[in-house]
N, C-alpha and C positions, 0 to 999 in steps of 0.2 A: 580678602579674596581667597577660596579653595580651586583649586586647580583639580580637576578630576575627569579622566578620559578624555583629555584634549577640551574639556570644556571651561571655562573661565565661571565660580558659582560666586556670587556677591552675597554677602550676608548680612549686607546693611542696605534697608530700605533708604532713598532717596535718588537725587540727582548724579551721576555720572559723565563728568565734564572731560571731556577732549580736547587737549587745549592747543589747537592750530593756527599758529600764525598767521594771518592775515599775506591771503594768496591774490593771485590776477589771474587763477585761471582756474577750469571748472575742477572739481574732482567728488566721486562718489563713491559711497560707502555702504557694504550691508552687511547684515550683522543680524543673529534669528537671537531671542528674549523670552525670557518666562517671569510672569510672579508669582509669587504664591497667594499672595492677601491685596485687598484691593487698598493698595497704598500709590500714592503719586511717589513714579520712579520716571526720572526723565533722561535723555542722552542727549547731550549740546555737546557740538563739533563746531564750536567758534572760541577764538583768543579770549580768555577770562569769562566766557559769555558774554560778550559785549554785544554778539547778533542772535539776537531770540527767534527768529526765522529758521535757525542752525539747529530748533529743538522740536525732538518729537518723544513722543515717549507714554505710558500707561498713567491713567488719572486715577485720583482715589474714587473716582463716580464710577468705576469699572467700564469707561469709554476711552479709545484713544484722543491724544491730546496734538495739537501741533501750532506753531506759532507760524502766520503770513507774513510777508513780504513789508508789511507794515505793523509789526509785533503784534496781531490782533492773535489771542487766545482763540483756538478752537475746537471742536469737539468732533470727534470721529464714530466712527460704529463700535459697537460694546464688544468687548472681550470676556473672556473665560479665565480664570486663576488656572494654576497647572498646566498649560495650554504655550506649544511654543509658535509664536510670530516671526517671520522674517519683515525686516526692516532695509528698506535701499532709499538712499537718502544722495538727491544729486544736488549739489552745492554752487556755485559758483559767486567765489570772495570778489571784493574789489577794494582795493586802497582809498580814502577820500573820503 
């Protein structure tokens, strides 16, 4: 990770895992995103990844990606390389 103008820059394509313990109550997150090259980069905001529902993120088919409520992969409207996206993402964990 580069750190430049308050920006956080990743210089490795892939996954981005946030690893949040396993909550009981809601909480949300936003966060704006760039790629450069159309590579699967994803952001999961669940404990080890354990909830795929937690992940949303840029596919390598240059469309966004996100997982349901019932881990179903899906496909979003297409993006631009270069191009920054804001991201809010509302959560709500449960124990069980």
């Amino acid at each position: 990770i580069k750190i430049h103008i308050g920006t956080a820059n990743f210089t490795k394509a892939g996954d981005m895992v946030f690893d949040f313990p396993i909550q009981s109550w809601r909480y949300s997150i936003e966060w704006k995103a760039k790629v450069s090259q159309l590579k699967k980069t994803g952001f999961i905001f669940s404990e080890l990844g354990k909830i795929k529902a937690a992940t949303v993120g840029f596919g390598e088919d240059g469309k966004f990606f996100y997982y349901t409520a019932n881990n179903e992969k899906k496909s979003g409207a297409a993006y631009q390389t270069d191009q920054w996206y804001r991201f809010n993402r509302t959560l709500r964990a449960w124990q069980g």
